[in-house]
C-alpha positions as CSV (number, residue, x, y, z in Angstrom):
1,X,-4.3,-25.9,-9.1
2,X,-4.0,-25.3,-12.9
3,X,-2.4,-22.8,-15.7
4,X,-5.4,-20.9,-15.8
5,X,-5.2,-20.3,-11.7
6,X,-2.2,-18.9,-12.1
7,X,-3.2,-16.6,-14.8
8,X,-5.9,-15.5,-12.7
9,X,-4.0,-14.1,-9.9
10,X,-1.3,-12.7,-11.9
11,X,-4.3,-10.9,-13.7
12,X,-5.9,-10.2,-10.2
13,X,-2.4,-9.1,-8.9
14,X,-2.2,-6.3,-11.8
15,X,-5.2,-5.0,-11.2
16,X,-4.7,-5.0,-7.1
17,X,-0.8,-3.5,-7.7
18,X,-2.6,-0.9,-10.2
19,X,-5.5,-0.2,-8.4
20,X,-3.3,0.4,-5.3
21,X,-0.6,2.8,-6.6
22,X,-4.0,5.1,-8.6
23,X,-5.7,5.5,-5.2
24,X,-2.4,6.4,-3.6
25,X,-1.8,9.6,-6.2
26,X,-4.1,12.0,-4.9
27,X,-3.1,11.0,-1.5
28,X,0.3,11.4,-2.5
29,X,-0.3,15.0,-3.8
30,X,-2.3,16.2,-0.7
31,X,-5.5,16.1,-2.9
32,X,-7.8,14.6,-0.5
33,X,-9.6,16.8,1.9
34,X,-10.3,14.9,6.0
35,X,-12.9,12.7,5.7
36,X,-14.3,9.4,6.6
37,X,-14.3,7.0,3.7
38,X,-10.8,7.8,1.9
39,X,-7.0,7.8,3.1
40,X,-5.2,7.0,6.3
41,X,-7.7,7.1,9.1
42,X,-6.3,7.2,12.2
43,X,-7.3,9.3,15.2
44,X,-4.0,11.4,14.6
45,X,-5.0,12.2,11.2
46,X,-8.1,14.0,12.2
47,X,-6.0,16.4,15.2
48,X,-5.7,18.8,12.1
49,X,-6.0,19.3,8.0
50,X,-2.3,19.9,7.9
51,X,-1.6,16.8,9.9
52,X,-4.2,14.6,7.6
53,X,-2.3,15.8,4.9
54,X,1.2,15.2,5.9
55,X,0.2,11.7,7.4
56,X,-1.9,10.4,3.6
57,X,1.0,11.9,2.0
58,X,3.4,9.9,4.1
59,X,1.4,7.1,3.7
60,X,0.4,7.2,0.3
61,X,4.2,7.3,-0.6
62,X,4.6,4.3,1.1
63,X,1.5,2.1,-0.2
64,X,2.2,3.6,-4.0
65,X,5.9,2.1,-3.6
66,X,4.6,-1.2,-2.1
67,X,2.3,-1.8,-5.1
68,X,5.5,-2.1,-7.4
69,X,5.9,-5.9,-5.6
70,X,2.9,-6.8,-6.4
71,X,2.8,-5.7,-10.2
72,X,6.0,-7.2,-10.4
73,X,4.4,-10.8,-9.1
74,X,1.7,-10.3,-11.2
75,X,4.1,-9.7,-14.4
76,X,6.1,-12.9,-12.9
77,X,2.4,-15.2,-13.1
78,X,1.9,-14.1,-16.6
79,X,5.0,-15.3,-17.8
80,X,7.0,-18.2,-15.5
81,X,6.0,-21.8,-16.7
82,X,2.8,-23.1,-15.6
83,X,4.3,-26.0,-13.7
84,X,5.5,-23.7,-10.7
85,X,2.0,-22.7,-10.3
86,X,2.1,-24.6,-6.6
87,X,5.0,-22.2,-5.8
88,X,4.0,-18.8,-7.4
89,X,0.8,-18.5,-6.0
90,X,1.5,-19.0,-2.0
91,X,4.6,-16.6,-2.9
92,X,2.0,-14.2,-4.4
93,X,-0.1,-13.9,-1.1
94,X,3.3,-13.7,0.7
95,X,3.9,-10.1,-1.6
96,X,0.1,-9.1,-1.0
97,X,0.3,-9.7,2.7
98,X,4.3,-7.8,2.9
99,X,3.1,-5.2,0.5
100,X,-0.1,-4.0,2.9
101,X,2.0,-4.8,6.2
102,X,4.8,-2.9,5.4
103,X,3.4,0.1,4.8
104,X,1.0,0.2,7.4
105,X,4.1,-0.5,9.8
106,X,6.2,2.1,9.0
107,X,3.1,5.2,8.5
108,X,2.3,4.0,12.0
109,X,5.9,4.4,13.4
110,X,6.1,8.0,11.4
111,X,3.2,9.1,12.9
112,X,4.2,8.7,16.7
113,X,8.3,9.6,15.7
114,X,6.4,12.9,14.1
115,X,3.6,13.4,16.9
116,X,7.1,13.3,19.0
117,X,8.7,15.8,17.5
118,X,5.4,18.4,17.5
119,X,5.0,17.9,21.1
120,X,9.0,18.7,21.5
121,X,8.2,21.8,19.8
122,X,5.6,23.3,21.7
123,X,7.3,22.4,24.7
């Protein structure tokens, strides 16, 4: 591994941590209408348009606040010394990795705690 590998996936890291928080904005602001291709697709998302939109905005809260990690590591790559290049970059997949995890975890534990608390209501 060199400099110029480390460069590369602070660069790549910016433009994944970037990337990431724009794509979570319009789920954020309930901007995307149920379909296929875009937001948190899960079979709960499609019971109704009010629940796909309270579950992407749920979600998309929590990927947009994950990406800050990884711009952070990205900033880190561009400006730690090139000799720690064998310990930045397996730290850098470790963020990555945490940073989709995470998220994915805890929308997945919000949905059943919230499908919970609709079925205690119409009960």
């Amino acid at each position: 591994m060199t400099a110029s590998d480390q460069t590369g996936v602070a660069i790549a890291l910016l433009a994944v941590g970037g990337s990431m928080f724009a794509t979570c904005l319009p789920l954020i602001k309930r901007r995307v209408p149920m379909n296929r291709f875009y937001g948190i697709r899960v079979r709960e998302a499609f019971e109704s348009n009010e629940r796909w939109l309270d579950i992407n905005a749920y979600g998309g809260r929590q990927f947009a606040m994950r990406s800050l990690p990884i711009v952070i590591t990205g900033i880190l790559g561009l400006i730690l010394s090139t000799h720690l290049v064998f310990i930045y970059i397996p730290i850098a997949i470790g963020v990555i990795v945490l940073s989709a995890l995470i998220p994915l975890i805890q929308t997945i534990r919000w949905i059943k705690e919230s499908q919970k608390d609709v079925t205690r209501r119409w009960s």
